[in-house]
N, C-alpha and C positions, 0 to 999 in steps of 0.2 A: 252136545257141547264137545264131548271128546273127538267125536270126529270130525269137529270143525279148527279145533286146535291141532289136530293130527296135520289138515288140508294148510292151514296158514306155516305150520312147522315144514311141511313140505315143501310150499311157495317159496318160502326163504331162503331153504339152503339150495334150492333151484338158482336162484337170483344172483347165492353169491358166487354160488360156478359161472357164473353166466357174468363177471365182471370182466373190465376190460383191461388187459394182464398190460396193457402199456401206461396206464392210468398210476399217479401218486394217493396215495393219502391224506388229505390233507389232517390238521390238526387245529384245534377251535378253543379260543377262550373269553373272555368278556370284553367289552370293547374296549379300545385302549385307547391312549391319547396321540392324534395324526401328526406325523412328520414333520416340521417346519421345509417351509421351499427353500432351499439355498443353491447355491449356483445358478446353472445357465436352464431355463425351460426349453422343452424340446415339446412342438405341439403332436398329437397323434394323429398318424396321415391315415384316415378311414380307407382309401383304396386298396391299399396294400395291409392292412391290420383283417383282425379277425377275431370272433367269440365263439365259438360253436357250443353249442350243449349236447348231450343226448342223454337216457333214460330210460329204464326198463319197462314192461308193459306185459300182462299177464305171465307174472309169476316165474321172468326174466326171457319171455319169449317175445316177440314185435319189439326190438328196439326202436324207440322215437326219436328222432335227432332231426337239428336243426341250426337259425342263429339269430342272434340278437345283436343290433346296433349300438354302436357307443361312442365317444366322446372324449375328448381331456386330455391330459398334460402328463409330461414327468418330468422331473428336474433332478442334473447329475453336476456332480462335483470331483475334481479330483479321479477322475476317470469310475465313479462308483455313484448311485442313484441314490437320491437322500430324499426324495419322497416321490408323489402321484397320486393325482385324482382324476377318478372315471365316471362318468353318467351314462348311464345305461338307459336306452329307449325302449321300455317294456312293451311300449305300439309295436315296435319293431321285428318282435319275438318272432320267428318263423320255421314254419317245420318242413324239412324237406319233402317234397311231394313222395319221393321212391321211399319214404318209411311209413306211410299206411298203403297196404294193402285192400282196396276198395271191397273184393271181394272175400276178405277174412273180417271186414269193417262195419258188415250189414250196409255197404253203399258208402258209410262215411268218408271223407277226404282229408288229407292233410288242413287246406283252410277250416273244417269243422274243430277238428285238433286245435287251429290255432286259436278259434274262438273260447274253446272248453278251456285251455292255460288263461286265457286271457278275463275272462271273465271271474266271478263270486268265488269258483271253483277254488280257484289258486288265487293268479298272481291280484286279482283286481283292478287291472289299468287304469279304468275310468278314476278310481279313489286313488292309486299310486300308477303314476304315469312314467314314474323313473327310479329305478335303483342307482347305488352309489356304491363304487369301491376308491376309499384313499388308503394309502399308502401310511404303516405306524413303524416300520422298520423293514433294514434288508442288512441280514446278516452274512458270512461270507459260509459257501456249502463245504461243509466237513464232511468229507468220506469215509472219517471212520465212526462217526453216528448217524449222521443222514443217509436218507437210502433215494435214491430217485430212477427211473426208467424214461429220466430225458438224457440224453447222448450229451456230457458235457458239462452237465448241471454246474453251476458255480456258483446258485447265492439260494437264502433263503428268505420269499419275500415275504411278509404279516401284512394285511391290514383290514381296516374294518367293512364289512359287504354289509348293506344295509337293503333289505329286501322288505319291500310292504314298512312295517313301522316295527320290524325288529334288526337290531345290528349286530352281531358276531363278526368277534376276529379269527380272521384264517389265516394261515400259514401254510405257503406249497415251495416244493420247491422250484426253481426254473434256469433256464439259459439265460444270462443276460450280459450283453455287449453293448459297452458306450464308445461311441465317437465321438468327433469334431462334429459332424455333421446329425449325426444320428442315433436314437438309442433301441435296439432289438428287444425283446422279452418272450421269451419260448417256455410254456407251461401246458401240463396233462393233467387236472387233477379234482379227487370228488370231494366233495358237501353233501352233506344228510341235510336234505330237505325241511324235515323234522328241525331242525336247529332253529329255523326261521319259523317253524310254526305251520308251515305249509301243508298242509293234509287236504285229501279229499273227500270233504262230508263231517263230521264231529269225530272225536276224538273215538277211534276203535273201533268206526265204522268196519263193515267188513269190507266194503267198495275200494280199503283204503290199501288194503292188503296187497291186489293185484299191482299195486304201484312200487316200483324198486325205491328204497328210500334216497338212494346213492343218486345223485344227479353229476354226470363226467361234460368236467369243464375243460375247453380247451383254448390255451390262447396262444395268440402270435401277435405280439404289438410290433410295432413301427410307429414312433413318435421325431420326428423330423424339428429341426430349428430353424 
């Protein structure tokens, strides 16, 4: 037992040297209640937008990365964003092929990866086919308490991420530009997996260990009117 405590105590602080030094923090609390829509709606133009994930993978080595598809709205007022709702196509989910090495993988491939997220393991698509991010506040980014490693950062957004059938509110911080025409949203930043319950195997499995708890979110919207 102590030498298996010793091995998971080791995985860990592997894991956290191994994060990624451009990544925020985010910061997490119960659900809250969603934004009213006021002003103008600005729809999300999928070509030019973007979700990326990625994830640590024995014991912060193999990083997995990938992206997932989505959907939705934002609505800004007074040159500032007063809410947003996202549907997320968990079908969607995809791992880039250059993050499994086939020959480190026992043969496996990135599409095995994306079936093992997609199934029991984790996400369960077939039972939840779509996650949800609305918008519960966006505050203005202060620099003398906020900290962020996006180039510019001006606001702080909250709102509730609803993953499989548990919701947590998260708060990151990001870039965000509204116009006449258009509204930007530039964000780097992580979730503990664990929040939403998401493990793999029962709770304290060892199989669970090799998995970085930190999942690094990266977005770049473009919502267009």
């Amino acid at each position: 037992m102590k030498k298996v405590m010793i091995l998971a105590f080791a995985a860990g602080s592997f894991m956290i040297s191994c994060k990624d030094s451009n990544s925020d923090q985010s910061t997490t609390q119960t659900e809250q209640e969603v934004a009213a829509e006021t002003g103008v709606t600005y729809a999300l133009d999928e070509a030019s937008s973007s979700l990326k994930w990625k994830a640590y993978h024995k014991g912060g080595l193999d990083p997995r990365f990938g992206t997932v598809k989505s959907t939705g709205t934002i609505s800004a007022e007074n040159g500032a964003v007063t809410s947003g709702s996202f549907t997320i196509d968990m079908n969607s989910l995809t791992t880039d092929p250059t993050a499994v090495d086939t020959a480190k993988s026992g043969g496996k491939t990135s599409v095995d990866l994306d079936g093992h997220l997609k199934n029991a393991d984790f996400f369960e698509v077939d039972k939840y086919p779509t996650a949800k991010f609305e918008i519960t506040g966006v505050t203005a980014f202060d620099a003398t308490k906020d900290k962020s490693n996006i180039a510019d950062a001006n606001q702080m957004v909250s709102g509730n991420l609803t993953l499989k059938d548990k919701t947590v509110n998260v708060t990151f911080p990001a870039k965000v530009t509204v116009s006449e025409t258009e509204v930007s949203l530039v964000s780097n930043f992580t979730i503990n997996r664990q929040d939403w319950g998401l493990t793999y195997g029962a709770e304290g499995d060892v199989k669970d260990w090799g998995i970085s708890q930190e999942v690094y979110i990266e977005l770049n919207v473009k919502a267009k009117k």
